[in-house]
C-alpha positions in Angstrom: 18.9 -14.2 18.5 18.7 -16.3 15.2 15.4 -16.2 15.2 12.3 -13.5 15.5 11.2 -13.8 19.4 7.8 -13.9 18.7 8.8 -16.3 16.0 10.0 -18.7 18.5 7.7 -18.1 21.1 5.1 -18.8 18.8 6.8 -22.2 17.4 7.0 -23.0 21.1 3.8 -23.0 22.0 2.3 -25.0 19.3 5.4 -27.6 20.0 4.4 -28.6 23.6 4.4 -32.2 24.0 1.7 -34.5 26.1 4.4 -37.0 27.4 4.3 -37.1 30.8 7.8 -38.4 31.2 9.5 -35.7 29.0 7.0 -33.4 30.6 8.5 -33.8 34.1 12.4 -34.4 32.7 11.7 -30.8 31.5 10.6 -29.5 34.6 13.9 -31.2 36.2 16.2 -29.7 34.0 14.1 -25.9 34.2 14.3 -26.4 37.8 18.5 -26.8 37.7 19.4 -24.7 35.3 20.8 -28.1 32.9 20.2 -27.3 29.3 18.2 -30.0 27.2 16.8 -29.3 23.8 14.4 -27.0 22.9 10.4 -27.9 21.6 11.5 -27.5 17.8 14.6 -29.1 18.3 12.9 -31.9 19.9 9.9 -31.8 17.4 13.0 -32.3 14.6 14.8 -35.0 15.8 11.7 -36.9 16.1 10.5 -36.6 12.8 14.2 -37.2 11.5 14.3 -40.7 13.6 10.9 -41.6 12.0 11.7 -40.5 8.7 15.7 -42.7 9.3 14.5 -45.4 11.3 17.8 -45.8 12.3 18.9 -49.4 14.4 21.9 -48.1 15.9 22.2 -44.1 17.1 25.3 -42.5 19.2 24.5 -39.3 21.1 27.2 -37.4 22.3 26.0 -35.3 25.5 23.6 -36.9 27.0 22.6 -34.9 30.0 19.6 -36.0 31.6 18.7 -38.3 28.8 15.9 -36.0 27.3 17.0 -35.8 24.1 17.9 -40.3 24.0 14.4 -40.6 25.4 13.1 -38.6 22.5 14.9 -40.2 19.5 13.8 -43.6 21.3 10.3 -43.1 21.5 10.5 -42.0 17.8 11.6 -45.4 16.8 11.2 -48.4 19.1 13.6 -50.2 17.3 16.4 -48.2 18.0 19.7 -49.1 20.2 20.9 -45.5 21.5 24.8 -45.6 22.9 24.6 -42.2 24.8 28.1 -40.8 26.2 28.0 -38.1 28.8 31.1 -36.4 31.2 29.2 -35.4 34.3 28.2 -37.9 36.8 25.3 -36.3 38.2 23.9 -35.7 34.9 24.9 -39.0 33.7 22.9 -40.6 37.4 19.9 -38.7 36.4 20.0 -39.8 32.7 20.3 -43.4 34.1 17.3 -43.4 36.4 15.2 -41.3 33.7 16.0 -43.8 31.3 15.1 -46.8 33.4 11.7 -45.2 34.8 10.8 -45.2 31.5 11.5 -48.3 30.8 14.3 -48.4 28.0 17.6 -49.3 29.9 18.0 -52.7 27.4 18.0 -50.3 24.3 19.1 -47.0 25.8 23.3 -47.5 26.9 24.7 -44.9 29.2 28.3 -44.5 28.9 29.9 -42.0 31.8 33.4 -40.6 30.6 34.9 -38.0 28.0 33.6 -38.2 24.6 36.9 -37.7 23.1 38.3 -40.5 25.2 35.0 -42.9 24.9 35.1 -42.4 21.2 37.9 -44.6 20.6 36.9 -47.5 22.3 33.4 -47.4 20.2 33.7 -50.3 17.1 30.2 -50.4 15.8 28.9 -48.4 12.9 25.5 -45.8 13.6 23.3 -44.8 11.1 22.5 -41.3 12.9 24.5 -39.5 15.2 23.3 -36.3 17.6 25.8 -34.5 18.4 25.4 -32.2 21.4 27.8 -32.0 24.1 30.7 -29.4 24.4 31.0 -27.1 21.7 34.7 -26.5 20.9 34.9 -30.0 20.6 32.8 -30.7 17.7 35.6 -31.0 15.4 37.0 -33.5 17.6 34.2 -35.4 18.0 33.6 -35.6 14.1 37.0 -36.8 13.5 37.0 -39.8 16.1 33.0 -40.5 15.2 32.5 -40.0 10.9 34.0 -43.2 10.2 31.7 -44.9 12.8 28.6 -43.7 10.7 27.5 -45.5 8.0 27.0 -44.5 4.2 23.9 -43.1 4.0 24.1 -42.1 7.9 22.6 -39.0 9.4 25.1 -36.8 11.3 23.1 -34.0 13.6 25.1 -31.1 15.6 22.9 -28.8 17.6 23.9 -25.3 18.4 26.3 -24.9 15.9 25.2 -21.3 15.4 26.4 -20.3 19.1 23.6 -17.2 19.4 24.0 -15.9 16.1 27.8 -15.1 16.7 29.4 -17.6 14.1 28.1 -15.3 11.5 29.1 -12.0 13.0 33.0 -10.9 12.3 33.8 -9.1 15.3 33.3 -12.1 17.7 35.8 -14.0 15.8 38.9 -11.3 16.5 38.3 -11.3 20.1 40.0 -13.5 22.4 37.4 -14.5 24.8 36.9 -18.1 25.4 33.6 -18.0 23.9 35.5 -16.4 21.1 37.5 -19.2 20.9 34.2 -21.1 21.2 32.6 -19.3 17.9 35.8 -19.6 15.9 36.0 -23.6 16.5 32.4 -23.8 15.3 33.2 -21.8 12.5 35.7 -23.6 11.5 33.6 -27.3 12.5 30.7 -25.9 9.9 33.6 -25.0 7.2 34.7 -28.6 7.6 31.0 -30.0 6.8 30.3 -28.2 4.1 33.2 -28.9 1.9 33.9 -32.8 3.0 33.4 -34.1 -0.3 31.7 -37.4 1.7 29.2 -35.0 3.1 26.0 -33.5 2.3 25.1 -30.8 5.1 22.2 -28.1 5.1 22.2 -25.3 7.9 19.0 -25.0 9.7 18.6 -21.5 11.3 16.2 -22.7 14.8 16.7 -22.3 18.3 20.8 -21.8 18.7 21.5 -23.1 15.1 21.5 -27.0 13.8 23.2 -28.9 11.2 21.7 -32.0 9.5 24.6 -33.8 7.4 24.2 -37.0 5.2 27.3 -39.2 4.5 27.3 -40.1 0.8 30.2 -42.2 0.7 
C-alpha cells in the first residue's frame, strides 16, 4: 500500500460526501465491482476544478461518469468531453449523467481513447486522465498538444500499488509487469518534458498533477 491503512481509512471517513447522486453512483459501482475514484481522489479533483475553473475538460475513462459528474458539480461552467471503451459502462455513464441533469455540458464519447483522440480539435485547459494504464503514454502523446498553456494535466493511479517504485516488479515479465514498467516510464516522461511542471502525490493508488508551461 502507498499509504498507512489506518491513514486512509481515516482520510476516508472524514471525505464522505452528502450528494445523493454520487452517493448512489457509488453504491452502483460497489455493487459491480467497476472501479471509480476514491473519497480523496474525488475530494482533489474538486478542489483542483474550483481552484482552475476550467471551460473546456477531456476525461479519458469515464466509467460510470462518477468522476465527470464530480469535476462538473465543481464548476458549472464547465463543458466535460468524456471518452470511454465499454458500452455498458459508457450506457450507465449516459443515463447517470442525464438524471442529473448535465447531458448539454457533459459529452459522452463511446470508442477507444487512442482512436477518439485523433478526431478531438479543441484545446482543454484540464485533462483527467484515468482509463487503461499502459496506455498513458499514448494517451499523452495524442492529448498534450490539445491542452492549453497553463493547462492542468491529471493521471490517477500512476503509482500502480506501490510497485512503480519497487525494482523487482520491473524484471518480471508479467503483464502487470509490463503494466508498472509503462508507468514508469509515463512518469519519467513527465518529469523531464521541459513544457511540463509535474509533482507526484502519494494517495490512494498514486496521482500526478502536471502544469503545461509552454
Amino acid at each position: 500500500m502507498i499509504v498507512e491503512e489506518n491513514v486512509e481509512k481515516y482520510i476516508r471517513t472524514i471525505s464522505k460526501t452528502n450528494n445523493n447522486d454520487l452517493l448512489e453512483m457509488e453504491k452502483y459501482a460497489f455493487n459491480n465491482k467497476i472501479p471509480i475514484i476514491e473519497p480523496e481522489v474525488r475530494n482533489f479533483l474538486d478542489v483542483i476544478v474550483r481552484i482552475k475553473k476550467p471551460k473546456k475538460i477531456l476525461e479519458i475513462g469515464t466509467a460510470i461518469g462518477y468522476s465527470a459528474i464530480v469535476m462538473k458539480l465543481a464548476n458549472e461552467n464547465s463543458k466535460i468531453t468524456t471518452i470511454e471503451i465499454n458500452e455498458e459502462n459508457f450506457l450507465k455513464a449516459k443515463e447517470n449523467v442525464e438524471k442529473i441533469g448535465f447531458n448539454k455540458d457533459i459529452h459522452c464519447i463511446l470508442g477507444d481513447a487512442n482512436d477518439v483522440l485523433d478526431l478531438l480539435e479543441e484545446k482543454y485547459d484540464l485533462i483527467f486522465m484515468d482509463a487503461a494504464k499502459g496506455q498513458y503514454i499514448n494517451y499523452f502523446e495524442k492529448s498534450i498538444d490539445k491542452l492549453d498553456i497553463d493547462g492542468i494535466l491529471i493521471s490517477d493511479n500512476i503509482l500502480f500499488k506501490g510497485m512503480v517504485a519497487t525494482e523487482e516488479y520491473k524484471k518480471n515479465r508479467h503483464r502487470k509487469i509490463t503494466i508498472v514498467k509503462r508507468l514508469d516510464q509515463y512518469i519519467e516522461l513527465l518529469m523531464n518534458d521541459e513544457k511540463l511542471c509535474t509533482s507526484i502525490i502519494p494517495i490512494d493508488d498514486g496521482m500526478s498533477i502536471t502544469y503545461r508551461k509552454h
